[in-house]
ZAMIBA-422083 format. One line per field, with one value per residue (C-alpha): residue in three letters; x, y, z. Coordinates in pm, 1 decimal, always signed. Each point is the difference from the previous one (the first is absolute). Layout:
N
res c(ALA ...)
px c(X ...)
py c(Y ...)
pz c(Z ...)
//
This chain:
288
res c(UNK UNK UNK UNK UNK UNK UNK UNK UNK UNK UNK UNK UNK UNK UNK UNK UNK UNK UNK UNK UNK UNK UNK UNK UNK UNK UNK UNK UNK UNK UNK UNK UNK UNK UNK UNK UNK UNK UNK UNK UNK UNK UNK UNK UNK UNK UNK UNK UNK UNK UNK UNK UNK UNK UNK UNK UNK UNK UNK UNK UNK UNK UNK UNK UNK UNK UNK UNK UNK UNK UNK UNK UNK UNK UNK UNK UNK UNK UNK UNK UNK UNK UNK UNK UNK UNK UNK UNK UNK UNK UNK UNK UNK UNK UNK UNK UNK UNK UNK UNK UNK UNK UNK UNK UNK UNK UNK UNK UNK UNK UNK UNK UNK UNK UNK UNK UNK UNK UNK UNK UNK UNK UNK UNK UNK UNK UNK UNK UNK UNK UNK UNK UNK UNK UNK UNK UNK UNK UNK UNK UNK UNK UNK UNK UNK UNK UNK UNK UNK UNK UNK UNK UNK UNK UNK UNK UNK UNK UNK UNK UNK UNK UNK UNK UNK UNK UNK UNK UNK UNK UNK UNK UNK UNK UNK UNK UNK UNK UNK UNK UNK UNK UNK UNK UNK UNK UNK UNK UNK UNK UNK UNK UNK UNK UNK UNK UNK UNK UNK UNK UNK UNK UNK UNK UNK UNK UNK UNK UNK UNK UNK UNK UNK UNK UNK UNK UNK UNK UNK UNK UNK UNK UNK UNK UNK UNK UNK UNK UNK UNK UNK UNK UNK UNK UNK UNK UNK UNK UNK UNK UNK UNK UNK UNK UNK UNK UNK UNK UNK UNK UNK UNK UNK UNK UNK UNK UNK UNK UNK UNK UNK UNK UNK UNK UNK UNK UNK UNK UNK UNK UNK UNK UNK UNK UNK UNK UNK UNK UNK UNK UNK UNK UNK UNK UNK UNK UNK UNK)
px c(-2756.2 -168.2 -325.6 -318.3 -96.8 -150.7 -236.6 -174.4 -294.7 +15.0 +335.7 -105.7 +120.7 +1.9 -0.9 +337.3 +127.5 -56.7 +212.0 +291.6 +44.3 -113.1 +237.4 +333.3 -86.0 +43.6 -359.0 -107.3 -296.1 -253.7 -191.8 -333.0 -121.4 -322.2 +238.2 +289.8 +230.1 -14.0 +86.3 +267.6 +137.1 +65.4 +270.9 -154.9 -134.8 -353.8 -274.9 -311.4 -266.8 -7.4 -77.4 +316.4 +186.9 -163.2 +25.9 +304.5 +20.1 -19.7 -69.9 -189.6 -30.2 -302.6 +57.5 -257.1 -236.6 -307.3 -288.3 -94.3 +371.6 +47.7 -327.5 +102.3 +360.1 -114.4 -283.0 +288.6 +290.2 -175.0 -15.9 +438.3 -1.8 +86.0 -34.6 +213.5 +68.2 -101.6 -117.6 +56.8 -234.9 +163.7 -243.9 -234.0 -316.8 -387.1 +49.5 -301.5 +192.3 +260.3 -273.1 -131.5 +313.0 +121.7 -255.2 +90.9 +407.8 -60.9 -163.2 +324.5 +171.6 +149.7 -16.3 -73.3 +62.3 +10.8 +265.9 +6.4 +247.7 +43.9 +326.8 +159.3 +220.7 +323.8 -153.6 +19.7 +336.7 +104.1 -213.4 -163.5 -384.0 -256.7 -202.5 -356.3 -78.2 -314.9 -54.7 +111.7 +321.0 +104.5 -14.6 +176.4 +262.8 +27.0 +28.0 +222.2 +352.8 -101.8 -232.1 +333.9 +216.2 -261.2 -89.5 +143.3 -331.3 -244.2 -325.7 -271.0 -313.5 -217.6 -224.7 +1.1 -128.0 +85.9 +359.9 -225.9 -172.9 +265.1 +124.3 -286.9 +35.8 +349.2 -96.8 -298.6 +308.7 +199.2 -237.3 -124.2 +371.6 +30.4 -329.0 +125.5 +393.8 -153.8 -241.5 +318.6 +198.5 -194.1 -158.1 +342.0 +106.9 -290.2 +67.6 +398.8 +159.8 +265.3 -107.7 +352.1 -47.9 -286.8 +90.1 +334.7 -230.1 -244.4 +271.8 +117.9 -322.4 -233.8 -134.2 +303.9 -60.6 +146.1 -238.8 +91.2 +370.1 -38.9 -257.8 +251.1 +103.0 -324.9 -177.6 +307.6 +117.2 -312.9 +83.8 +334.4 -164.2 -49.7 -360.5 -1.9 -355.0 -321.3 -288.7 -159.0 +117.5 -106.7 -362.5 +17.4 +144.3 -262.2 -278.4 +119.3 +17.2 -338.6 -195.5 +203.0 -162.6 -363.4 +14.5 +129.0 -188.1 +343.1 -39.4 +204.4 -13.4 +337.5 +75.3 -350.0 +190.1 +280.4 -171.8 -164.1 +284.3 +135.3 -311.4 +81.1 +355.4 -48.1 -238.9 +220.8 +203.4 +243.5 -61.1 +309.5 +214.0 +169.1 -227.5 +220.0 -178.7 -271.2 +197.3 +16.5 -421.5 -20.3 +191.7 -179.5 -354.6 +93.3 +108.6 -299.8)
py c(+2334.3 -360.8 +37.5 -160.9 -356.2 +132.5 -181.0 +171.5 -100.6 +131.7 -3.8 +231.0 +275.0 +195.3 -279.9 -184.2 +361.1 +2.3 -366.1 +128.1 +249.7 -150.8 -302.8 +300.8 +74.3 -345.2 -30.9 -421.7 -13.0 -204.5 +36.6 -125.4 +102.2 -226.9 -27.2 -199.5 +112.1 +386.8 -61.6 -249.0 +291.6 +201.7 -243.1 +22.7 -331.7 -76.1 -153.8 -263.3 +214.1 +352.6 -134.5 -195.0 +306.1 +206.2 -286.3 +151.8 +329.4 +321.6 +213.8 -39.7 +125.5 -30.9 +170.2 -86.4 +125.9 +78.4 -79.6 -380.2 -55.9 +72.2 -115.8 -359.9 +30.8 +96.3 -340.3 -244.1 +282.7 +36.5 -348.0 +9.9 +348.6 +7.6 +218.5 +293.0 +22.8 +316.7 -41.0 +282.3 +63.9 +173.6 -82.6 +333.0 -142.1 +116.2 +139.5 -210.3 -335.1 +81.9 +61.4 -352.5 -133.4 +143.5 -217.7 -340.4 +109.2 +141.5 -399.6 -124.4 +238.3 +151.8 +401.0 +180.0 +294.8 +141.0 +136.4 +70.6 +227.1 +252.4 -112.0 -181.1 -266.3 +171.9 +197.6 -364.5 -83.8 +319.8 -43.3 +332.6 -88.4 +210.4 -264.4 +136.1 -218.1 -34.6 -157.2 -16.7 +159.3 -322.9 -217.8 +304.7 -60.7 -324.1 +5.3 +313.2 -195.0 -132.8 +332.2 +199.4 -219.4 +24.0 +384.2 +347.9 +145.7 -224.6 +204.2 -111.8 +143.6 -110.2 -320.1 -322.5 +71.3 +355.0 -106.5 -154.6 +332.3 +234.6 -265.6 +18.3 +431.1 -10.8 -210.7 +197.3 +267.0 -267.1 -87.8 +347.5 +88.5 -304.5 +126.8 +369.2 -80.6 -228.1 +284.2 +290.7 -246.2 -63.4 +373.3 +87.6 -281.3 +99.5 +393.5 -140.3 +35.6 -322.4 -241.1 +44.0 +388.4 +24.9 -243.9 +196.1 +267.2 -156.7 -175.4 +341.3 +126.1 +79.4 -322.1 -244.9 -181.5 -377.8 -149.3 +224.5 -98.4 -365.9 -30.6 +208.8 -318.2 -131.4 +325.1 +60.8 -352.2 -260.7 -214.4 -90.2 +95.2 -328.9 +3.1 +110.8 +44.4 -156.1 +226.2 -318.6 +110.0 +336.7 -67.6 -214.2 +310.4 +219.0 -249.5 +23.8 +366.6 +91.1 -298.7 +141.8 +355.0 -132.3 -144.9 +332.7 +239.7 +212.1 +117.8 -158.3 +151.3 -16.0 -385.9 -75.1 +95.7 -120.1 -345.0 +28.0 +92.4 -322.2 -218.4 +90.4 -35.1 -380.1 -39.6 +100.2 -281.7 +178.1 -119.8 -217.2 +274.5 +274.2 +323.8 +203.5 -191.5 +273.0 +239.3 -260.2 -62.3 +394.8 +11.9 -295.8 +178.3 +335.0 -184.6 -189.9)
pz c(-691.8 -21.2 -186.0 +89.1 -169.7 -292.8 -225.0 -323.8 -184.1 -357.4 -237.4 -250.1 -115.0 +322.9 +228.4 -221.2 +77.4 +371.7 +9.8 -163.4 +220.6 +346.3 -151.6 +8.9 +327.9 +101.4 +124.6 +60.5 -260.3 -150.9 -279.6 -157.4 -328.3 -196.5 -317.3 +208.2 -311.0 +121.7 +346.7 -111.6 -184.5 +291.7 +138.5 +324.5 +190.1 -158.0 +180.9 -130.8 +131.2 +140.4 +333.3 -1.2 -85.7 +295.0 +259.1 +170.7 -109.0 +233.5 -276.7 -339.4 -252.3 -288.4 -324.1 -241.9 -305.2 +123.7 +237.1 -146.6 -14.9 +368.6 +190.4 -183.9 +135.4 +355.0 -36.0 +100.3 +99.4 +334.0 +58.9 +41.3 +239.1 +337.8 +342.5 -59.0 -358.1 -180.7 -350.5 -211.2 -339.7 -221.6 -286.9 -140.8 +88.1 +82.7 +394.2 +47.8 -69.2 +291.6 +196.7 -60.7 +65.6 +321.3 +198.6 -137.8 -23.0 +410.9 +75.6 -14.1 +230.4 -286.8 -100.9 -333.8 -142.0 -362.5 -123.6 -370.9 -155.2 -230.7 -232.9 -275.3 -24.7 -60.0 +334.2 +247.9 -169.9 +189.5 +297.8 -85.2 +24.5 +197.7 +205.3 +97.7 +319.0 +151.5 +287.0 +361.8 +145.5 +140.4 -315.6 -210.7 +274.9 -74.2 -359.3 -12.0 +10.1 -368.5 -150.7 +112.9 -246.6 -303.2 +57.8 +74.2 +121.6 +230.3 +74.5 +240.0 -123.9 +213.4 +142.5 -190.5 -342.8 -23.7 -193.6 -264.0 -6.7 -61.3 -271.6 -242.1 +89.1 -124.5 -296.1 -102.2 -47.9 -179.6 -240.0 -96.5 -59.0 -200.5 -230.0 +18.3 -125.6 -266.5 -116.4 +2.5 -187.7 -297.8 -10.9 -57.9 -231.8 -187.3 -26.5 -154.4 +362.0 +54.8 +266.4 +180.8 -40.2 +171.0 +282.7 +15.9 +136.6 +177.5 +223.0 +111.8 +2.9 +323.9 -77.2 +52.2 +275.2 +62.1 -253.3 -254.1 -30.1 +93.5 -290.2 -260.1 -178.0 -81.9 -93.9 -210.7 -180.6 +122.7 -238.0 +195.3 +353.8 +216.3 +146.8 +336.2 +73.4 -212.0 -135.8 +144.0 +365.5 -73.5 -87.1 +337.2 +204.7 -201.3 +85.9 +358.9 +27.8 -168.4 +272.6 +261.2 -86.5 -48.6 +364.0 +133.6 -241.2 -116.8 -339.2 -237.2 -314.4 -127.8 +84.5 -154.5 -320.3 -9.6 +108.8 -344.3 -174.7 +125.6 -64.1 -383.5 -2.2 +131.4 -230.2 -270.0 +90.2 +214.6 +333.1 +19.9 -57.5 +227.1 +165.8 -247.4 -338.4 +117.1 -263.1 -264.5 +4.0 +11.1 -344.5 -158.1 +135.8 -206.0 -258.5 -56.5)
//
């Protein structure tokens, strides 16, 4: 099957991801990223400006940090789209910002919809992410040629916005497992259980879901675990989550905490460092 023209904004770690694998499938990309030396990385065609790289692209895709990251990227990105092409956010972002962009993306004759997933990067080199898309029918249609080569599960939530929703629901989870395995981990270590023991158990426990054995590695040796995801991102998602819940009034106890749990483990200096470095401020927090 010939894949549409495919541009994406963003060659981090998920978005670098998302070009290898559109690149196997023989998909005709180009790619923008604001440090040229990432997207050169990817091997794929690079573009000056991101509205060079959308200019004839059908699909696109934006795969960024967070909200300042993207509404800058969309500032001259919307300047290159075109009648027809479908621009897909991928980025876990405020609902409220893809509601500020549909109108000016929807100018140009273009369509938007969000679309951010739940998945790692080992999960795109295996085209096994679950895309939540919201947005219209049509547009998903449009887009569905390149989501279906990047994920096993595409689910359409709901009306533009909702995806972004359902994002920050799954990562409340996330993030509270994050905080939770941290917390079992050290108890243990503490009461003269091994590390690997106890994660031998909880990874055939009730509790040993995806996370739980993709994270194994840097719960058990972090010292040798590449970062995957920042305690920086987290206090973003966290951030996210808990202004979410003000504007809708749902009671967020739990994510309240674990955003301050984060606060301190940044300020301890480990903000750079992977979600799992969670355990390692726990320890030094007894200890002291």
């Amino acid at each position: 099957m010939i894949l549409p023209r495919t541009a994406i904004v963003g060659t981090g770690r998920m978005g670098g991801a998302m070009v290898a694998r559109l690149r196997e499938a023989g998909a005709d990309l180009v790619v923008y990223n604001r440090t040229a030396e990432r997207a050169v990385a990817t091997g794929a065609p690079v573009a000056k400006t991101a509205a060079e790289a959308v200019a004839d692209a059908e699909v696109v895709l934006v795969s960024l940090s967070d909200d300042a990251a993207v509404l800058a990227a969309y500032d001259d990105l919307i300047a290159g789209l075109r009648s027809g092409t479908v621009v897909v956010e991928t980025s876990t972002i405020d609902p409220a910002t893809v509601q500020e962009l549909a109108p000016r993306v929807e100018a140009t004759g273009a369509a938007l919809i969000d679309a951010p997933v739940s998945g790692s990067v080992p999960l795109v080199e295996r085209g096994e992410l679950t895309f939540m898309v919201g947005g219209s029918a049509g547009a998903l249609a449009g887009a569905r040629p390149v989501l279906d080569v990047l994920g096993r599960r595409i689910v359409h939530v709901g009306g533009l916005g909702s995806g972004a929703v359902v994002k920050l629901a799954v990562n409340t989870v996330v993030h509270a497992l994050n905080a939770a395995l941290s917390e079992a981990i050290v108890l243990a270590e503490r009461a003269g259980v091994a590390r690997a023991m106890t994660y031998e158990v909880l990874a055939g426990s009730a509790v040993a879901g995806p996370f739980v054995h993709y994270k194994r590695a840097a719960f058990e040796r972090p010292e040798e675990a590449p970062v995957a995801f920042t305690l920086h991102l987290v206090a973003k998602d966290l951030d996210l989550i808990t202004g979410l819940a003000d504007r809708v009034s749902a009671p967020m106890s739990q994510a309240e905490t674990d955003r301050r749990l984060v606060r301190e483990a940044i300020e301890a200096g480990l903000g750079d460092r992977d979600m799992s470095a969670l355990a390692e401020f726990l320890r030094g927090t007894v200890e002291r």
